[in-house]
N, C-alpha and C positions, 0 to 999 in steps of 0.2 A: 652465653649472650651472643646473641646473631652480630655480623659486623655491618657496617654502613651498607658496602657491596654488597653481601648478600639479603641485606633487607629489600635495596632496591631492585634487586634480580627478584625476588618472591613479589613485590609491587608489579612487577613489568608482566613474571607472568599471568597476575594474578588480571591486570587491564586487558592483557591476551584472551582469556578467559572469556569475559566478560565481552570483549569485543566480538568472537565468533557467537557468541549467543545470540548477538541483536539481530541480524541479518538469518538466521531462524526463525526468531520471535515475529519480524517482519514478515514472513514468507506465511508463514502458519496465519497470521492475521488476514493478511490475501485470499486465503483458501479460505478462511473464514465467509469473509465479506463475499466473495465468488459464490459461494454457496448459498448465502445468505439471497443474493441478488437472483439467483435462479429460482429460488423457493419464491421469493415476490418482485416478480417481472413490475415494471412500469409501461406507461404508454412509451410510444418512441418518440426519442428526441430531432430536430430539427438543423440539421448543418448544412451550411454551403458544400461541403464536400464529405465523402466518407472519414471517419477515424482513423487516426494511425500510430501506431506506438508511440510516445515523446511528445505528442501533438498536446497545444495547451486547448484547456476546455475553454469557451466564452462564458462570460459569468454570466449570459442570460440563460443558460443551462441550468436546469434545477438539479442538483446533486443531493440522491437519494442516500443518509449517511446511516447505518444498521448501527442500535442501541450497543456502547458497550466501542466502539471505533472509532477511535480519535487522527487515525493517517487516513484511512479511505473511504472513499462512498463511491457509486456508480450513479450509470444512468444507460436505458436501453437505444441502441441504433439497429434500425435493422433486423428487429428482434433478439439482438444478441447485447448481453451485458457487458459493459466499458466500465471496466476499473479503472477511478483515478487517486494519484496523491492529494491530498486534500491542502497539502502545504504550498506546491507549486502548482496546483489544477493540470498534472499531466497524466496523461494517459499513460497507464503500469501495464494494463491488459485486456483483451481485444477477446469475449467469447469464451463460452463456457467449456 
């Protein structure tokens, strides 16, 4: 029989685990949607000034979100695809 201690050291590293996962699982879904937004460009979008990493989107921006993506969608500036978060409407990535 495990003791309290070591049950909760197998718990910790087990949340360990599991926490380096997401920030993968994240990164792979980006490449996804990146990809996905190069294979079907939109028209380009319309800003007072150019994009820039962290910048929030206006919500009069239509955000194009690929089946299957529930954090990201884009939209094209300049001919190039702007990845944003969908939870915060920031911009993650600038160009293919």
């Amino acid at each position: 029989m495990l003791t309290r201690t070591t049950r909760l050291a197998i718990a910790a590293l087990f949340g360990l685990q599991i926490a380096a996962l997401t920030p993968a699982l994240a990164a792979d879904e980006r490449v996804n949607v990146l990809q996905y937004a190069l294979a079907h460009p939109t028209d380009n979008a319309r800003l007072p000034a150019p994009p820039a990493l962290g910048d929030s989107v206006p919500g009069a921006i239509k955000l194009q979100q690929p089946e299957g993506s529930k954090r990201f969608a884009y939209f094209y500036y300049s001919g190039q695809p702007v990845i944003v978060d969908l939870k915060t409407r920031s911009i993650v990535r600038i160009g293919g």
